[in-house]
C-alpha positions as CSV (number, residue, x, y, z in Angstrom):
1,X,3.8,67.9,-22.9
2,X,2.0,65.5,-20.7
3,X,4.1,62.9,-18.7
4,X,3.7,58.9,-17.9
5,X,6.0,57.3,-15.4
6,X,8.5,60.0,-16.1
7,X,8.5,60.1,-19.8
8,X,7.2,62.4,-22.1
9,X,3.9,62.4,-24.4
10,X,3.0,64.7,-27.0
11,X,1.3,67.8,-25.9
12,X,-2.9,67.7,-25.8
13,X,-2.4,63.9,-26.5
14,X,-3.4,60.9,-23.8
15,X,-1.8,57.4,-23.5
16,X,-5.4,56.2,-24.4
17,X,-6.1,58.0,-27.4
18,X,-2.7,57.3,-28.7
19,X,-3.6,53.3,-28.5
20,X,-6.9,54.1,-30.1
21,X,-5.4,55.7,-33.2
22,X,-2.3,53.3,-33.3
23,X,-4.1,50.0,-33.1
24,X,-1.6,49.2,-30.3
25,X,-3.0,48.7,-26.8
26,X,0.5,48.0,-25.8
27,X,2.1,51.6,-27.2
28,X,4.2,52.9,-24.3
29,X,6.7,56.0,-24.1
30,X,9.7,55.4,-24.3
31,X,13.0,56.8,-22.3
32,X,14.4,59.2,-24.2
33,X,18.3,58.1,-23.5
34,X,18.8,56.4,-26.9
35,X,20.8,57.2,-30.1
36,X,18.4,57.7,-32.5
37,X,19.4,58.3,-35.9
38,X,17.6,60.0,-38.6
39,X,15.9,60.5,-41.7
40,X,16.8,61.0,-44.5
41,X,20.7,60.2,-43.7
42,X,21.0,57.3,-41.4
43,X,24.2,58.8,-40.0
44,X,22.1,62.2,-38.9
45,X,21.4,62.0,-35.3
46,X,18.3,63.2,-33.8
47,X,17.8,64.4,-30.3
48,X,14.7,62.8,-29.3
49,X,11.8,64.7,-27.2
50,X,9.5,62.6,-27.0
51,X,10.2,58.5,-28.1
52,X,6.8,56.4,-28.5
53,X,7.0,52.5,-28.5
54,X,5.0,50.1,-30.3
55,X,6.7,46.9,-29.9
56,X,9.4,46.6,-32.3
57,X,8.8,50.2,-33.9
58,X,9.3,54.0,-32.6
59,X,7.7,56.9,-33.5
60,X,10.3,59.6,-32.5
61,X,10.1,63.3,-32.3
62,X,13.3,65.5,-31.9
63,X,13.5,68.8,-30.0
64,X,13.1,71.8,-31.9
65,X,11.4,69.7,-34.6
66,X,7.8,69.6,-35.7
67,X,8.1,66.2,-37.6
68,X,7.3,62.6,-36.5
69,X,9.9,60.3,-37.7
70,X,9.0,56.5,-37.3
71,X,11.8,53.8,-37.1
72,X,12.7,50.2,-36.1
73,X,13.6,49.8,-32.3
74,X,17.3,48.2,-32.3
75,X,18.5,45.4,-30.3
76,X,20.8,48.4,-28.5
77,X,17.9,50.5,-27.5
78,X,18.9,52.7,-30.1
79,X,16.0,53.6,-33.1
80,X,17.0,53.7,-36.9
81,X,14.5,56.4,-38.5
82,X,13.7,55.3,-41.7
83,X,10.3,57.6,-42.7
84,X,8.9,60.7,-41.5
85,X,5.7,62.4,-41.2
86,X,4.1,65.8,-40.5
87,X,1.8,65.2,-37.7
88,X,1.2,62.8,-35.0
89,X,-1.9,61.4,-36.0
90,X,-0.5,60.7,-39.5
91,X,2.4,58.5,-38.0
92,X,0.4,56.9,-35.8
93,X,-2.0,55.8,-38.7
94,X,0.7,54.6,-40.4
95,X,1.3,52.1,-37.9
């Protein structure tokens, strides 16, 4: 797991290449001090290890998980996980 300004990226993956595959030239990491709450039941809470940012969505991945779930950033901070996928690349794509 690389790191930017203190928060995490996935492992073997760049800030750069992850704006390349998104689209999003603005896609940041993202703190990972948030409530995040998962998929399939919204009342499941995941405990994010890495959180991604692409303006008013999140691609989240928990620890000890090897799925990407994407979700809507709330006005709290918190993300509300609403789709998941098995790779990076995949979630990103589906951007």
């Amino acid at each position: 797991m690389t790191m930017t300004t203190g928060k995490p990226l996935p492992a073997g993956w760049t800030l750069e290449e992850i704006r390349n595959v998104s689209g999003d030239r603005e896609a940041t990491p993202l703190d990972t001090d948030r409530v995040v709450t998962g998929w399939p039941a919204q009342d499941e809470r995941l405990h994010p290890e890495i959180v991604l940012g692409f303006h008013e969505l999140c691609i989240v991945k928990a620890i000890n998980d090897d799925l990407w779930y994407m979700g809507s950033l709330n006005d709290d901070g918190g993300v509300t996980c609403w789709s998941m996928y098995d790779d990076l690349y995949e979630a990103l794509r589906g951007l």
